[in-house]
N, C-alpha and C positions, 0 to 999 in steps of 0.2 A: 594358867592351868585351867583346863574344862574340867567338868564335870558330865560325866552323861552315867542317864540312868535305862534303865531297862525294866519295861512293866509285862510280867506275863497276866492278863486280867481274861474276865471272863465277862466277854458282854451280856447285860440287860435281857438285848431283843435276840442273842444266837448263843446257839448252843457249844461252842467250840473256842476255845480261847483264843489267845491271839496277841502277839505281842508288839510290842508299842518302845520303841528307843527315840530320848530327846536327851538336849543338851543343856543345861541348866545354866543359864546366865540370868541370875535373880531369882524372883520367884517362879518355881513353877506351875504354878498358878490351881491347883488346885486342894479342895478342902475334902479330909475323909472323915468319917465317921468308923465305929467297932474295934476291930480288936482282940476281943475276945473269941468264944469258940466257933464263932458263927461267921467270921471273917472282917476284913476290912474293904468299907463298901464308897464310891466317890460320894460324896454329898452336892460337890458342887465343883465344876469349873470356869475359870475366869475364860473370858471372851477374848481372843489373841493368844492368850497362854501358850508357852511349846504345849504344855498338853491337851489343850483345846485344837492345837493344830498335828496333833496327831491321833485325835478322834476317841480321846476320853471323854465319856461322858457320866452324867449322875445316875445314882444305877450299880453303873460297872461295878465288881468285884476286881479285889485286886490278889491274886495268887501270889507270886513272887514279885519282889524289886532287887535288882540287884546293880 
C-alpha cells in the first residue's frame, strides 16, 4: 500500500500557491517548523527527497496536507 500526500503550500519567492503531490515510500524527507497561528513553515529539505523532487523548499509555507 502507498501512501501519497498532497501539499497545498505557498511559495517563498511567489505569490500564488501551488500544489505539490508525492508518494511516500520512507522518509519524506522534509523538516517543518510552527504550528501555531502563524502557520507551518518548511525548515528544511533533504536532497533527493520526493519533496525535494517536487520543489519544496525552505521558506515555503504549508496551507493544507491532505
Amino acid at each position: 500500500m502507498f501512501i501519497y500526500y498532497t501539499y497545498i503550500i505557498l511559495p517563498i519567492y511567489r505569490p500564488d500557491p501551488r500544489f505539490i503531490t508525492f508518494q511516500k515510500e520512507g522518509s519524506v524527507g522534509v523538516r517543518l517548523s510552527g504550528g501555531n497561528e502563524t502557520g507551518v513553515f518548511v525548515t528544511a529539505v533533504q536532497a533527493g527527497s520526493p519533496a525535494s523532487l517536487q520543489g519544496l523548499q525552505p521558506g515555503d509555507k504549508i496551507l493544507k496536507v491532505s
